[in-house]
DRENKEDREN-423315 format. One record per residue (C-alpha): residue number from 1; x, y, z; residue in one letter. Coordinates in Angstrom, 3 decimals. Example, Ala and Ser with C-alpha at 12.3 -4.5 7.8 and 13.67 -1.06 7.14 Angstrom:
REM residues 2
(atom 1; (12.300; -4.500; 7.800); 'a')
(atom 2; (13.670; -1.060; 7.140); 's')
END
This chain:
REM residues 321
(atom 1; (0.323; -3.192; -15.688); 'x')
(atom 2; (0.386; -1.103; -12.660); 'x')
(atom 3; (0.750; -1.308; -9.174); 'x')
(atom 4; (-2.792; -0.693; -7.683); 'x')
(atom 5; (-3.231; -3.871; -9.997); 'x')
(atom 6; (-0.842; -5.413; -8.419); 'x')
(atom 7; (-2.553; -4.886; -4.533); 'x')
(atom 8; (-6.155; -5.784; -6.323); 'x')
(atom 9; (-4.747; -9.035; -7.182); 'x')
(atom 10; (-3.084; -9.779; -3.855); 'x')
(atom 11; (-6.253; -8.672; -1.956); 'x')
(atom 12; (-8.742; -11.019; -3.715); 'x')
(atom 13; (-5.556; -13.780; -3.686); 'x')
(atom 14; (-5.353; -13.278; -0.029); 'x')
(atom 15; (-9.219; -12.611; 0.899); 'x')
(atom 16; (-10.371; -15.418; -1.574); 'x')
(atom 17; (-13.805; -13.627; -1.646); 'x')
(atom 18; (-14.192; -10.439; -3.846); 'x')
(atom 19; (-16.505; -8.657; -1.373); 'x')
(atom 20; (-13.913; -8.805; 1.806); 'x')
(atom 21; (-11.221; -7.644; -0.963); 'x')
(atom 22; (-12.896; -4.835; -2.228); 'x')
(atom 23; (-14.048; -3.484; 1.360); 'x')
(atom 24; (-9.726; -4.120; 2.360); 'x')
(atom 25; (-9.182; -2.147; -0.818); 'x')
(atom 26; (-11.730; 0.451; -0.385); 'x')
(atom 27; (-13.169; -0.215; -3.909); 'x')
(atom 28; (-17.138; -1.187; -4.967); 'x')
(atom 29; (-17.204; -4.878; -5.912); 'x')
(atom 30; (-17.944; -4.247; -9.186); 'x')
(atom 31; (-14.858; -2.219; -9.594); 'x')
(atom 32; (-12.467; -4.338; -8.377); 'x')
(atom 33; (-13.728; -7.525; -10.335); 'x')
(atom 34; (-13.457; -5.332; -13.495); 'x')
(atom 35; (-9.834; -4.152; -12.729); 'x')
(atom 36; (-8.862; -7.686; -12.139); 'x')
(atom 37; (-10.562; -8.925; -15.507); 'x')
(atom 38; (-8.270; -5.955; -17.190); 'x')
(atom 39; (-5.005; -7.766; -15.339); 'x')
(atom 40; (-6.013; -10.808; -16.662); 'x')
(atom 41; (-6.973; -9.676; -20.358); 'x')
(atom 42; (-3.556; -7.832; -20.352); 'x')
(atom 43; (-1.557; -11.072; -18.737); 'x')
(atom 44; (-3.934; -13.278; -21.691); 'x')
(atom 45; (-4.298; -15.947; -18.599); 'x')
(atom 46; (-6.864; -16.869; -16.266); 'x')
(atom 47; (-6.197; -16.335; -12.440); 'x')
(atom 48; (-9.164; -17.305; -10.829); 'x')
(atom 49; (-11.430; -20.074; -10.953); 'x')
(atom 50; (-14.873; -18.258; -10.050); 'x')
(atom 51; (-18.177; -19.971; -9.390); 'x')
(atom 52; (-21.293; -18.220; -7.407); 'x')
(atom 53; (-19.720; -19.470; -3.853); 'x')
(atom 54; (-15.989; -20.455; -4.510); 'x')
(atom 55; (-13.025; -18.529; -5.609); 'x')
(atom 56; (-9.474; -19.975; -6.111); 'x')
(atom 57; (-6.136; -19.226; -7.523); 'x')
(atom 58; (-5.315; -21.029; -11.180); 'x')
(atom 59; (-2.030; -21.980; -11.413); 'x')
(atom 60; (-0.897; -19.312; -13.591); 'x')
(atom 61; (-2.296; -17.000; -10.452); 'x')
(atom 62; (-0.523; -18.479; -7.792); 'x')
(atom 63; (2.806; -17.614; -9.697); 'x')
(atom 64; (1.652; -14.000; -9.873); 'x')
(atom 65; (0.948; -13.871; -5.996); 'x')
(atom 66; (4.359; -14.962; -5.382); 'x')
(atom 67; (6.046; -12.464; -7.606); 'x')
(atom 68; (3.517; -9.590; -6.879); 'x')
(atom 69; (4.098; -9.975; -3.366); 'x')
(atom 70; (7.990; -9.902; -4.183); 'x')
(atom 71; (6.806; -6.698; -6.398); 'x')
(atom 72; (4.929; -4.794; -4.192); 'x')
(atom 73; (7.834; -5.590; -0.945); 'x')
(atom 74; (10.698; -4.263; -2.885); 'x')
(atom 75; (8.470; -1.083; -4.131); 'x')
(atom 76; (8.139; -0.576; -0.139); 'x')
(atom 77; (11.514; -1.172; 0.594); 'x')
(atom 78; (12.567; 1.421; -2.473); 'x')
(atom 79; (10.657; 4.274; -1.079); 'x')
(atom 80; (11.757; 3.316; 2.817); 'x')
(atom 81; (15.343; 3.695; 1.965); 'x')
(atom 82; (14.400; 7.056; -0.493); 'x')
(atom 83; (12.901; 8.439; 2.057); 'x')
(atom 84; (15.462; 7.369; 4.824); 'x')
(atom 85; (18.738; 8.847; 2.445); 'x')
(atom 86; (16.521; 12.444; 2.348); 'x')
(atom 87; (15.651; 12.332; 5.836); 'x')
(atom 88; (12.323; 11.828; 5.671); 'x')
(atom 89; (12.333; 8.346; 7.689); 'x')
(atom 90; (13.506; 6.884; 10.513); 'x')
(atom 91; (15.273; 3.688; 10.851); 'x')
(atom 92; (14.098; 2.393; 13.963); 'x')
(atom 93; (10.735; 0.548; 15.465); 'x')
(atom 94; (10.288; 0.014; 18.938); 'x')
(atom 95; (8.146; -2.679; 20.058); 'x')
(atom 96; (6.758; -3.624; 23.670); 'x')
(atom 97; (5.345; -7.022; 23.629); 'x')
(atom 98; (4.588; -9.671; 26.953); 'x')
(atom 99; (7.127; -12.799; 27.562); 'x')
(atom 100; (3.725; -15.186; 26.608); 'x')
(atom 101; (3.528; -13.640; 23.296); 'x')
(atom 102; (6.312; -15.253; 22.139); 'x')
(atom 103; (4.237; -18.477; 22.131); 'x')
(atom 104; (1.580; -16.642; 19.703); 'x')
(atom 105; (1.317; -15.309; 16.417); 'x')
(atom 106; (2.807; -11.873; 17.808); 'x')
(atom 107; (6.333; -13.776; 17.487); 'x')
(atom 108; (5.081; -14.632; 13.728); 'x')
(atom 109; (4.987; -10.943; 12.873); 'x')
(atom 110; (7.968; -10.063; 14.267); 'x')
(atom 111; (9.904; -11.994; 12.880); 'x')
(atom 112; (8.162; -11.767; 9.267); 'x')
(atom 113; (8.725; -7.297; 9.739); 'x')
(atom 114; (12.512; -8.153; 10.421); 'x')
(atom 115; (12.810; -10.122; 7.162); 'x')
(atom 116; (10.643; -7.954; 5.047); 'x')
(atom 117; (12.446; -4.681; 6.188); 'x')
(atom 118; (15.608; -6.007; 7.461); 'x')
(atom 119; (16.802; -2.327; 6.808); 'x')
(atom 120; (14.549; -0.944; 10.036); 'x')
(atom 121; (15.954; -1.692; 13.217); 'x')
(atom 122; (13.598; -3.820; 15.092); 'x')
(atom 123; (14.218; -2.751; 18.519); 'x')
(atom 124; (12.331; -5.850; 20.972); 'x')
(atom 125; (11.323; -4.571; 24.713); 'x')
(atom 126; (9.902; -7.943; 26.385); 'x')
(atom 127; (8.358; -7.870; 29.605); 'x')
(atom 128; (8.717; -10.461; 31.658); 'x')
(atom 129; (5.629; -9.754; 34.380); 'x')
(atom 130; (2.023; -8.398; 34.352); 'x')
(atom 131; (3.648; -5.139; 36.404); 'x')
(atom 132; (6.101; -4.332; 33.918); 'x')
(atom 133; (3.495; -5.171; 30.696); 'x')
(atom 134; (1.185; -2.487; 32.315); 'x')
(atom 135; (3.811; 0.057; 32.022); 'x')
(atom 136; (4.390; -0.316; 28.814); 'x')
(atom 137; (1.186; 2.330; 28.700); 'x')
(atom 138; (3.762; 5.157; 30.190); 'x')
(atom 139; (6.596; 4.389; 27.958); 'x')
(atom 140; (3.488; 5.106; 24.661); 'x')
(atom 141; (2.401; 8.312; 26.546); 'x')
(atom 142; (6.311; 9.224; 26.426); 'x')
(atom 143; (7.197; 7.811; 23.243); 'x')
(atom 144; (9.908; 5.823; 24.426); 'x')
(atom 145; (7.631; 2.602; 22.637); 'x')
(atom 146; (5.957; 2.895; 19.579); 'x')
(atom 147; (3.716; -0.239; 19.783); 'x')
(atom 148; (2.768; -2.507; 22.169); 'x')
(atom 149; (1.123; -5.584; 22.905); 'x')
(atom 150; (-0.907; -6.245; 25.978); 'x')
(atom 151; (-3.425; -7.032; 27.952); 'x')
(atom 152; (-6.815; -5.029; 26.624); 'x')
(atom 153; (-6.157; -1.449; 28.915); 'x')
(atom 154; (-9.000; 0.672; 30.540); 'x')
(atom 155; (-9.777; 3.478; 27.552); 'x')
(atom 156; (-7.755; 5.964; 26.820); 'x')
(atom 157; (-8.024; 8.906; 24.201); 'x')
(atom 158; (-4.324; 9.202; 23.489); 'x')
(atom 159; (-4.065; 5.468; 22.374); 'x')
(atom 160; (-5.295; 3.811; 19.307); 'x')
(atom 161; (-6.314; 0.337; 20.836); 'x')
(atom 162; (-6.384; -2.534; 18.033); 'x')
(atom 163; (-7.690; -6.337; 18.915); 'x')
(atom 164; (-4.506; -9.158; 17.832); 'x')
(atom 165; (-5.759; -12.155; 19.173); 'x')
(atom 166; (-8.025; -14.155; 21.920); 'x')
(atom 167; (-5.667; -16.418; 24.729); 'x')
(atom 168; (-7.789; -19.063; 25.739); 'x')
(atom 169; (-7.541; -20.120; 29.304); 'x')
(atom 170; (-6.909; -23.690; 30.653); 'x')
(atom 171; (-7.191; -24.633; 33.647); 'x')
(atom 172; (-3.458; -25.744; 35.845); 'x')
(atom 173; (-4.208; -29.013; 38.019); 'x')
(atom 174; (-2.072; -31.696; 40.248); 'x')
(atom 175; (-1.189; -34.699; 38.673); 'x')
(atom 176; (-3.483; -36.953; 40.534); 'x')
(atom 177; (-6.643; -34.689; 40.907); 'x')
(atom 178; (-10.107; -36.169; 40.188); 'x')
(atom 179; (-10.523; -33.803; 37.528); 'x')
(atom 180; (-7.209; -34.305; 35.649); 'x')
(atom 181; (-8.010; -37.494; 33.631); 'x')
(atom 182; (-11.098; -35.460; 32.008); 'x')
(atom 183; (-10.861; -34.653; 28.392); 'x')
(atom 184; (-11.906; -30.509; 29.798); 'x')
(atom 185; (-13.664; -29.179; 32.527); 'x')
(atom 186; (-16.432; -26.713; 33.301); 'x')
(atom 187; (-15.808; -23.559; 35.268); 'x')
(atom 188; (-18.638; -24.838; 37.925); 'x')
(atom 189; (-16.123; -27.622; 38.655); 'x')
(atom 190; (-13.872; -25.371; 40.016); 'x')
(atom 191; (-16.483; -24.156; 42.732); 'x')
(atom 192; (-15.054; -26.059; 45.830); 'x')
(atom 193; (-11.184; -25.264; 44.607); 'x')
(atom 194; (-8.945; -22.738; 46.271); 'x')
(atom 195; (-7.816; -20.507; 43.236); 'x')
(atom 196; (-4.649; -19.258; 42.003); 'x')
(atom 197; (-4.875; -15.585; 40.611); 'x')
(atom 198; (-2.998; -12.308; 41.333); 'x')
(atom 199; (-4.252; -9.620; 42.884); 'x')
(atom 200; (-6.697; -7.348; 41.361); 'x')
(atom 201; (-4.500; -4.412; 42.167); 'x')
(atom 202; (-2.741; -5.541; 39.181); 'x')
(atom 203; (-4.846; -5.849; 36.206); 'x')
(atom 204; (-8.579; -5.039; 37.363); 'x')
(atom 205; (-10.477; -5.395; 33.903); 'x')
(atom 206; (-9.078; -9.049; 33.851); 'x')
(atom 207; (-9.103; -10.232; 37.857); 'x')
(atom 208; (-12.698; -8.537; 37.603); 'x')
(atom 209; (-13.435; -10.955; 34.321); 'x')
(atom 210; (-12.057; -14.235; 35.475); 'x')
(atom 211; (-14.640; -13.935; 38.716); 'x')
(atom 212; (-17.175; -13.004; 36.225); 'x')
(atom 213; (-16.461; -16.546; 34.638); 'x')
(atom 214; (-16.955; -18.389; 37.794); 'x')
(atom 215; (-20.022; -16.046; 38.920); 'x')
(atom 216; (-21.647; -17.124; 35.691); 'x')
(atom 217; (-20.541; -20.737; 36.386); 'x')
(atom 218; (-22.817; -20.223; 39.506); 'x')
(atom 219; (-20.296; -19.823; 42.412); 'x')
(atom 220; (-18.186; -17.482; 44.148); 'x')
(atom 221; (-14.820; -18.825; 43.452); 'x')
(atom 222; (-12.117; -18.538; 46.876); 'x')
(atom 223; (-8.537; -16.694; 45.673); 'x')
(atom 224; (-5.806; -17.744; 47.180); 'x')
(atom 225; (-4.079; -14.424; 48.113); 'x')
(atom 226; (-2.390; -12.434; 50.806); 'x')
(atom 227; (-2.900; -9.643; 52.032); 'x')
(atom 228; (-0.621; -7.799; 50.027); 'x')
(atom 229; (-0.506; -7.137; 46.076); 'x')
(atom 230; (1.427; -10.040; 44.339); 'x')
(atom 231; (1.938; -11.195; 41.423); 'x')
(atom 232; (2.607; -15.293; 40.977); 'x')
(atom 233; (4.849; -15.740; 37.984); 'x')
(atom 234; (4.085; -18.690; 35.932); 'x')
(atom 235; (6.948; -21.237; 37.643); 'x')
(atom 236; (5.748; -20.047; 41.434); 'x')
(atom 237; (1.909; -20.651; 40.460); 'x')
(atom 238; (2.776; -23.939; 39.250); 'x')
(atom 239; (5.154; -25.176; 42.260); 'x')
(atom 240; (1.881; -23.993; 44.220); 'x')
(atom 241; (-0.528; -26.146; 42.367); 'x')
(atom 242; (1.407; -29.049; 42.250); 'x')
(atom 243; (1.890; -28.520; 46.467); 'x')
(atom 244; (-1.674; -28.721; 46.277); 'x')
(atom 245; (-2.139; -25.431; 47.650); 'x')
(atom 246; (-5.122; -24.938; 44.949); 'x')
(atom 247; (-5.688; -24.891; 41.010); 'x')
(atom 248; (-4.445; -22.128; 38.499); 'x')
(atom 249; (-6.318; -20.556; 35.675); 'x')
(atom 250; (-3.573; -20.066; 33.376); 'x')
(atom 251; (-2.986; -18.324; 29.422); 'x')
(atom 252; (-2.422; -21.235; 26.925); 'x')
(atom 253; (0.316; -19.931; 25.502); 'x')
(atom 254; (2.242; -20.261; 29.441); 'x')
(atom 255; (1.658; -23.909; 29.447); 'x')
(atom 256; (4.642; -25.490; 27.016); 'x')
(atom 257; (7.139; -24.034; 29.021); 'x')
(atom 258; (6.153; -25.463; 32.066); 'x')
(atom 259; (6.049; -29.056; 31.206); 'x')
(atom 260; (8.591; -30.265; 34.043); 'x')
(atom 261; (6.005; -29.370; 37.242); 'x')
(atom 262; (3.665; -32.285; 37.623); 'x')
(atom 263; (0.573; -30.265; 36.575); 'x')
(atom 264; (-2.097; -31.260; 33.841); 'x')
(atom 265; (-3.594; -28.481; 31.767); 'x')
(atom 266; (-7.515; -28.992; 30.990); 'x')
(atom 267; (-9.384; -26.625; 28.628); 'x')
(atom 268; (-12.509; -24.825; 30.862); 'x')
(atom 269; (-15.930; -24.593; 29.169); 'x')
(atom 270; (-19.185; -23.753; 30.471); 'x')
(atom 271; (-17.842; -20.153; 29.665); 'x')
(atom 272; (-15.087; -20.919; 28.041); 'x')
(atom 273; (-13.027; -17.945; 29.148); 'x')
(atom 274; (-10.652; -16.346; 26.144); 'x')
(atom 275; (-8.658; -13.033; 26.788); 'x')
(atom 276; (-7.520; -10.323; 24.632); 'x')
(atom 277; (-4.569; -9.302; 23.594); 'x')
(atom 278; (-4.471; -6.045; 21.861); 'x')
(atom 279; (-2.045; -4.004; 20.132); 'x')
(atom 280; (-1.758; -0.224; 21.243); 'x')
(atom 281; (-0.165; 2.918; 20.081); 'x')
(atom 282; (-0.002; 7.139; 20.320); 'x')
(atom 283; (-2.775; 8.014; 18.628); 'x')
(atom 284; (-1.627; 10.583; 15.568); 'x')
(atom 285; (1.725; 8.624; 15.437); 'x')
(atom 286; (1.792; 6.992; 11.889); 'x')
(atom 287; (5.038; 6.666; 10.548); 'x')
(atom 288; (5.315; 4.532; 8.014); 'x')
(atom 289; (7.936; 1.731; 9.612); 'x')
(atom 290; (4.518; 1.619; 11.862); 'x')
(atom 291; (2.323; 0.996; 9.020); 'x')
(atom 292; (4.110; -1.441; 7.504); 'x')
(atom 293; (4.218; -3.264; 11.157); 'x')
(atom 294; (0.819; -3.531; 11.418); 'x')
(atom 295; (-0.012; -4.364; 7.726); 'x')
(atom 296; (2.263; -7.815; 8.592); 'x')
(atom 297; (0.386; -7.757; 12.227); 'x')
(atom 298; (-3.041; -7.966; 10.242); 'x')
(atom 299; (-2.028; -10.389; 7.373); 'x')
(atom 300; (-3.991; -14.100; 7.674); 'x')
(atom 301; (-2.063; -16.482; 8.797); 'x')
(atom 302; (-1.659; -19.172; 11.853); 'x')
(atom 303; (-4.296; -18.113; 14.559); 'x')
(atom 304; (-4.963; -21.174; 16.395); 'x')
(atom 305; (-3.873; -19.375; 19.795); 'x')
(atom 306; (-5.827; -16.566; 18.492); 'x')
(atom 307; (-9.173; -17.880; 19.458); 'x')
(atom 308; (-10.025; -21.467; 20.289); 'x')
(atom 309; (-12.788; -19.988; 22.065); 'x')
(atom 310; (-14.699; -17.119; 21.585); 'x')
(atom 311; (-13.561; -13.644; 22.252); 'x')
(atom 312; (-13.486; -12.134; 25.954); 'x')
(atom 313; (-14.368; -8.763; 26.767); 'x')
(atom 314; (-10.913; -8.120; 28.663); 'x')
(atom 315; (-7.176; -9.321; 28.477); 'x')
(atom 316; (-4.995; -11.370; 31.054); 'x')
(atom 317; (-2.174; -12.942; 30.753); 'x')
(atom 318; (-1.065; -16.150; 32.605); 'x')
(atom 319; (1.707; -15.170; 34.946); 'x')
(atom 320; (-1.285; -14.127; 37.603); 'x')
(atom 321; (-4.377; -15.928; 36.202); 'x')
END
């Protein structure tokens, strides 16, 4: 047995489909289906039940997932800490990542990297506001971050840009509003309310894609804003919509924390407006603590935040929106 067998099995375990595993693995279908018969010839058991459309794990195959994955983790680890004692490696990861995304599978990942390589120091930068997320593009340019998560940027040739997930937005409404006993609401029911949003001095790409939203809704929607650039945080646009002062259009992910205002949340449809949160790092940089982060960043798991609507063009996050 040997360890390329080892990632074949775990990629058509994972993938449950032969042709996704093979294109993860960089292998012809054929080719991978025959070195998994060899695994199971050599093990003398069965480890997946195949049909035309269906395949699943036997028994005897979800074992070998566990310990495979075990396998392959400490292999990683090994060579990490070979590399580290020789100087080849460093022993630190820094990672830039919005206060919201601690409500989304982001949180998932960072917390599955710390236990899977509890030898790299995990260093956390958390931004609390849209501003300070935004500069987290400086501190890549510099180096000072090796990965972040944001809001999706303008394009830029020094950054390899890398879609996470899709934040669905909901809209933020007074207790006591017409529209706040309804299941969900369209965006064209929004025409005749004053709307919450920061300035587009902030984060053009998404201020620029929420109006798109209402434009295709068929109205022009009326931002509550001064004159000046601001930036509502998610408590101050919440006080204002439960004044009454209008309705927010606010990131899922925002609206657990914010259970004590007297505001009801109501999915929008009619678009259904989703942002996107992307990953982003120094293009050329690929150490290997980096690797491994996004290999756990990209692994299935929970994405119910991810996309309960279909993917947006642009990223936002709710502190302005």
């Amino acid at each position: 047995m040997e360890l390329r067998h080892l990632r074949y099995f775990v990629a058509v375990a994972e993938e449950l489909n032969f042709s996704r595993a093979a294109g993860r693995m960089y292998l012809s279908q054929p080719a991978l289906s025959q070195q998994v018969r060899k695994l199971e010839l050599e093990l003398g058991v069965t480890l997946f039940s195949r049909t035309k459309k269906h395949v699943e794990l036997t028994e005897a195959g979800r074992i070998l997932l566990e310990g495979a994955r075990r396998v392959l983790v400490l292999v990683e680890q090994t060579a990490r800490e070979a590399r580290e004692v020789g100087g080849a490696e460093v022993r630190h990861l820094k990672v830039g990542f919005p206060e919201y995304a601690n409500h989304t599978p982001v949180a998932d990942a960072l917390q599955t990297f710390r236990r899977r390589y509890p030898y790299v120091e995990l260093e956390e930068h958390e931004t609390l506001t849209l501003q300070e997320t935004l500069l987290q593009i400086d501190k890549l340019h510099r180096g000072t971050l090796d990965i972040g998560f944001m809001l999706k940027p303008e394009e830029d040739d020094h950054l390899e840009i890398e879609h996470v997930l899709n934040i669905e937005l909901v809209a933020a409404l007074p207790k006591g509003h017409p529209l706040a006993e309804r299941d969900e609401i369209s965006m064209k029911e929004l025409a005749d309310e004053r709307l919450i949003l920061f300035s587009r001095n902030f984060h053009p790409r998404s201020y620029d894609y929420v109006v798109a939203c209402c434009r295709e809704a068929g109205f022009e929607p009326k931002v509550v804003q001064r004159k000046e650039p601001q930036l509502y945080s998610g408590a101050t646009t919440y006080r204002m919509v439960a004044a009454g002062i209008g309705a927010g259009i606010v990131a899922r992910p925002f609206v657990s924390g914010y259970r004590q205002y007297d505001v009801i949340f109501k999915p929008l449809r009619d678009p259904a407006p989703a942002l996107a949160l992307v990953a982003a790092w120094r293009r050329g940089h690929s150490s290997s603590n980096l690797q491994a982060f996004l290999e756990v960043v990209r692994e299935p798991g929970p994405v119910e935040v991810r996309a309960s609507t279909e993917s947006g063009p642009n990223g936002n996050s709710a502190t302005g929106i």
